[in-house]
C-alpha positions in Angstrom: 78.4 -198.1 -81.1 81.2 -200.2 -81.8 84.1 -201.7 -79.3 86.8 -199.4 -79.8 84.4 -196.1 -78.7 82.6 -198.1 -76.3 85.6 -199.0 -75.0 86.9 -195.1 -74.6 83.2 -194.1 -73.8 83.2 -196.7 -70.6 87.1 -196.4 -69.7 87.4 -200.2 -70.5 89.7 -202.1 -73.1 88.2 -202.8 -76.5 88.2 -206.5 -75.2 85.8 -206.0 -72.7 84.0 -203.8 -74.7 83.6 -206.9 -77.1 82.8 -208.9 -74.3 80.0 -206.7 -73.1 78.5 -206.4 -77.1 78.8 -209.6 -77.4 77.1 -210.7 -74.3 74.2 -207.5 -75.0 73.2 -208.9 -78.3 73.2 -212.4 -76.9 70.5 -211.2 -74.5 68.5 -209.2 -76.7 68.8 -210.8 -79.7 65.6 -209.0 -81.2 67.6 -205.9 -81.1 70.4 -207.8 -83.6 67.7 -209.5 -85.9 66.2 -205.6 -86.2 69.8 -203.9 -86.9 70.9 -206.8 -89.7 67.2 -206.9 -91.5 67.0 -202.8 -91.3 70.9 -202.5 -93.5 69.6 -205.6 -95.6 66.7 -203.7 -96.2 68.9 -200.6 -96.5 71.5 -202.1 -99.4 68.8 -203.7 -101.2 66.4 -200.7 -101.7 68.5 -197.8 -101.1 66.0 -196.0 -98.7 64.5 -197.2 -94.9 61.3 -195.9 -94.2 59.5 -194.3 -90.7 56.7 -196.1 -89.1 54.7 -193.6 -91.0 55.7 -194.8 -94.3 58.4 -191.5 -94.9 61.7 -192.5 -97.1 65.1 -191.5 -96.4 67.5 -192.4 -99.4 71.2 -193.9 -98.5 73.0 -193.0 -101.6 76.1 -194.3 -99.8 74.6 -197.4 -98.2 76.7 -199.5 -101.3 79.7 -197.3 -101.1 83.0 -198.6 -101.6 84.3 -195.9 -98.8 84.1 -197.7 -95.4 83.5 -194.6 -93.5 80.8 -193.3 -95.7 79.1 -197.2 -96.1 79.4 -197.2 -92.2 77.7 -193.3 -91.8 75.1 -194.8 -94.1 74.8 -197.9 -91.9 74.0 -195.8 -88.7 72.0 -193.9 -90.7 69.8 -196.6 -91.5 69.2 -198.1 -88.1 68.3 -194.8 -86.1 65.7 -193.2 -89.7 63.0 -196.3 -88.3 63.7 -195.4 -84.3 63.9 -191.1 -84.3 61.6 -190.3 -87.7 59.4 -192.5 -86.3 59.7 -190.8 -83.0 59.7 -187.8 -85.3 56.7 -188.6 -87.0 54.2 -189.5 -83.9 55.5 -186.3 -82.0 54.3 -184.2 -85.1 51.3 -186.1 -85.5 50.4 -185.7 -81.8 51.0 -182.2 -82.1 48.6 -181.1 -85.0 45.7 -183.1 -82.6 46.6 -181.6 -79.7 46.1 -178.0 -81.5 43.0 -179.3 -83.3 41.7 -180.1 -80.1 42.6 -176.6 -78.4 41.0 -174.8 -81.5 37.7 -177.0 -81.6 37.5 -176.6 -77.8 38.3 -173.0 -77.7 41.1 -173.1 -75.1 43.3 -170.3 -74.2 46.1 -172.6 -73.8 49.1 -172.1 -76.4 51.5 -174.9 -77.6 55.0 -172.8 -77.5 58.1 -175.3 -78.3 58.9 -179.0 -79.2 62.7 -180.7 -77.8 63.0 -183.8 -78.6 60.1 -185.4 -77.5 58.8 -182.9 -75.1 56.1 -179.9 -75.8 55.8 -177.3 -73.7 52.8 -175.2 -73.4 51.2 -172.2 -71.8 48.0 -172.9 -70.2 46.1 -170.2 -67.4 45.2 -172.3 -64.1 41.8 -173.3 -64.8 43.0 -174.7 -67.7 45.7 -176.9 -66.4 44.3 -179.8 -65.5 42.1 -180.2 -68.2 45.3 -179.9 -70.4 47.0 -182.4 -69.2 44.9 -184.5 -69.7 43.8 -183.8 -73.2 47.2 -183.8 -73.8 47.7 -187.1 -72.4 45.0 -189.0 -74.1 46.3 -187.6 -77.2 49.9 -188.4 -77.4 49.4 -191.8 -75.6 46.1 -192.7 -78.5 48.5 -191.3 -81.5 49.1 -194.4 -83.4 48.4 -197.8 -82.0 51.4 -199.8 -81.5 52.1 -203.4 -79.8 54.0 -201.2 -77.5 52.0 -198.9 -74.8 53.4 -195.6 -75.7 53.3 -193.4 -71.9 53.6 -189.6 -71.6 54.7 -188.1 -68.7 53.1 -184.9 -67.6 54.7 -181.9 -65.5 53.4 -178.7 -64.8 55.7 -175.7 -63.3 55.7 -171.7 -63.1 58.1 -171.9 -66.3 59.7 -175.0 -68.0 62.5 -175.3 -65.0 59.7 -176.1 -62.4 58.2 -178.4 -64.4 61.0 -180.9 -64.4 
């Protein structure tokens, strides 16, 4: 986000705000490097891509409108972070039920949010679950990055948090 709605966001004048970017992107300067090379990417192709090779097209990446060029911009820099998010949640998913069907389990996968899934499992099942569930989002895809899954288990999905 820029100054003036971090500013609003935080209660603090867009100066500070500036400050605060300023001093964010001077610390984490990989984070800068990724946002300039993903809209360079962006205007010179058209399209940014998911981690999983899928295209999004930016029609208005070039635009002449600064609103709609800035939409696009945003647009470019979160495709790579949530469909890739996206993309390894889905992929998990179809493995997870793979696994449930080849190992006959009575256990149910009922509802994705975000980058939660919720299932239905009877007790003796439970552990076993988790971890299958576990090993399998943690091994989706390797990364440089240890991706770690957090596992809950409740009476419905309010106990489980």
């Amino acid at each position: 986000m820029g100054p003036f709605r971090l500013a609003k966001e935080l209660g603090i004048s867009q100066k500070m705000a500036k400050t605060f970017i300023a001093h964010y992107f001077a610390r984490y300067q990989g984070v800068k490097r990724f946002i300039d090379d993903t809209i360079e990417e962006a205007v010179r192709t058209g399209k940014v891509r998911t981690l999983l090779d899928r295209h999004r097209q930016l029609p208005d990446i070039g635009s002449r409108s600064r609103t709609a060029r800035e939409f696009a911009e945003r647009t470019a820099v979160n495709t790579p972070l949530q469909g890739s998010a996206a993309d390894l949640i889905k992929l998990a998913m179809i493995r997870i039920q793979e696994a449930f069907r080849k190992e006959r389990l009575q256990s149910k996968m009922l509802l994705q949010v975000h980058d939660e899934l919720v299932f239905e499992s009877p007790p003796e099942e439970q552990d076993h679950v988790a971890d299958l569930v576990r090993s399998t989002m943690e091994g989706v895809y390797a990364l440089r990055v240890p991706l770690k899954v957090n596992i809950a288990i409740g009476n419905n999905w309010a106990e489980a948090h």
